[in-house]
C-alpha positions as a Markdown table, in Angstrom:
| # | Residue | x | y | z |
|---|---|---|---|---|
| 1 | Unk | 0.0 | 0.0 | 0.0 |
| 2 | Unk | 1.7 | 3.2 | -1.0 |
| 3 | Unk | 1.3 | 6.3 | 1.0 |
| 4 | Unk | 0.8 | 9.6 | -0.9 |
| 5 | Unk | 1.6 | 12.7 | 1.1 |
| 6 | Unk | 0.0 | 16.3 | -0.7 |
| 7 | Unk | 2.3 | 19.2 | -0.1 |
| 8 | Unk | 1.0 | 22.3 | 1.5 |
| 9 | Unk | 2.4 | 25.1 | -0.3 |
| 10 | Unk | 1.4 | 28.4 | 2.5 |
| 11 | Unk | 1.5 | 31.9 | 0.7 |
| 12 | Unk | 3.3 | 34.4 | 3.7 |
| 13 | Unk | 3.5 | 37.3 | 2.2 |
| 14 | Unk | 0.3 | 38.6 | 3.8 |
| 15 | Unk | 2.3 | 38.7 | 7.1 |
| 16 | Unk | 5.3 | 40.0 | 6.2 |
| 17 | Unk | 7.1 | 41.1 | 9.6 |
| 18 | Unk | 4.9 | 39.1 | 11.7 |
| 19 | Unk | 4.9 | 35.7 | 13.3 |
| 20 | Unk | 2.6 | 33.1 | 12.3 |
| 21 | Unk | 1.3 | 29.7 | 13.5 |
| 22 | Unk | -0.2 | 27.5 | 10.9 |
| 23 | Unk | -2.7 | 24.4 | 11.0 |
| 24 | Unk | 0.0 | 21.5 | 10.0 |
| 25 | Unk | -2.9 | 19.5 | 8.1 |
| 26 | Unk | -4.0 | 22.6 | 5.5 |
| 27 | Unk | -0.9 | 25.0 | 6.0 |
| 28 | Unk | -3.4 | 27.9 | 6.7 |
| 29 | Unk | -2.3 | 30.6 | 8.7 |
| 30 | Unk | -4.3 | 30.3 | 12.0 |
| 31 | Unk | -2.4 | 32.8 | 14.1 |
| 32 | Unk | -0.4 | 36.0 | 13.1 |
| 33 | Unk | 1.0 | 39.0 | 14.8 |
| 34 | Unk | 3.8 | 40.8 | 15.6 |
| 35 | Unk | 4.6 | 40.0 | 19.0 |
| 36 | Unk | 5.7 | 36.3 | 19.4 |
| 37 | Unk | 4.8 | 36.0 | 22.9 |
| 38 | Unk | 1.1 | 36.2 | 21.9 |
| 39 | Unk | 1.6 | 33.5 | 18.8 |
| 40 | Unk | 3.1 | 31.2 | 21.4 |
| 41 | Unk | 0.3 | 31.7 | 23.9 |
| 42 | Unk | -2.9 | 31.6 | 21.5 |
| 43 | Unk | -0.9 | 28.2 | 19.7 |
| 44 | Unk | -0.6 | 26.4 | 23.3 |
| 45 | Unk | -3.3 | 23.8 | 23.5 |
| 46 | Unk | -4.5 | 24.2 | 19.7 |
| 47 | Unk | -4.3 | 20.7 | 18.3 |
| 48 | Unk | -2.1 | 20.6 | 14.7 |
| 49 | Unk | -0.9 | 23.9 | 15.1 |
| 50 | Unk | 2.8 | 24.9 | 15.1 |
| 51 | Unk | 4.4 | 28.0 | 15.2 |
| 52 | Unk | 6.0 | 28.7 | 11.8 |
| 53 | Unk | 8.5 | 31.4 | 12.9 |
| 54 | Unk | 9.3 | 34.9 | 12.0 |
| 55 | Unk | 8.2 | 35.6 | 7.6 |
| 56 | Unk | 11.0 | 37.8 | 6.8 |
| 57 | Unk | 10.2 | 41.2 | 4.6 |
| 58 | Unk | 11.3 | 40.8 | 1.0 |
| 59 | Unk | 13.8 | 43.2 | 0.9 |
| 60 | Unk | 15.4 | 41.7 | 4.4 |
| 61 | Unk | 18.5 | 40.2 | 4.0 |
| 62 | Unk | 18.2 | 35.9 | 4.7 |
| 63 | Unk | 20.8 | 34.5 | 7.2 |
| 64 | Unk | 21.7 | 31.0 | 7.8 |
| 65 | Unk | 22.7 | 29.5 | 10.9 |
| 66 | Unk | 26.6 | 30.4 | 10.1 |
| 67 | Unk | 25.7 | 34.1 | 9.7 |
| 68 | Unk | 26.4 | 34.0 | 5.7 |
| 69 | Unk | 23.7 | 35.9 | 3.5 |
């Protein structure tokens, strides 16, 4: 029996500068705003929801873990 998984493609830029929490089963954004503290406390408890992070600006500079852009 093969197991087909459908990727979730999520469009951000809505909520550019914010952080967001999505639903892990449709990829909707379910929580956004700018302070993280209040992501993290409206996700806790919400079943399949995980906080995504931070969506960067487009114009902002993207730096990896080693500090390189």
């Amino acid at each position: 029996m093969a197991l087909a998984l459908k990727r979730i493609h999520t469009d951000f830029s809505p909520y550019e500068g914010q952080w967001v929490a999505i639903d892990r089963r449709t990829g909707e954004v379910v929580i956004a705003d700018e302070d993280p503290h209040v992501v993290l406390r409206k996700a806790k408890g919400r079943n399949h929801v995980v906080v995504h992070g931070r969506v960067p600006y487009a114009d902002e500079p993207f730096r990896d873990h080693f500090g390189f852009a």
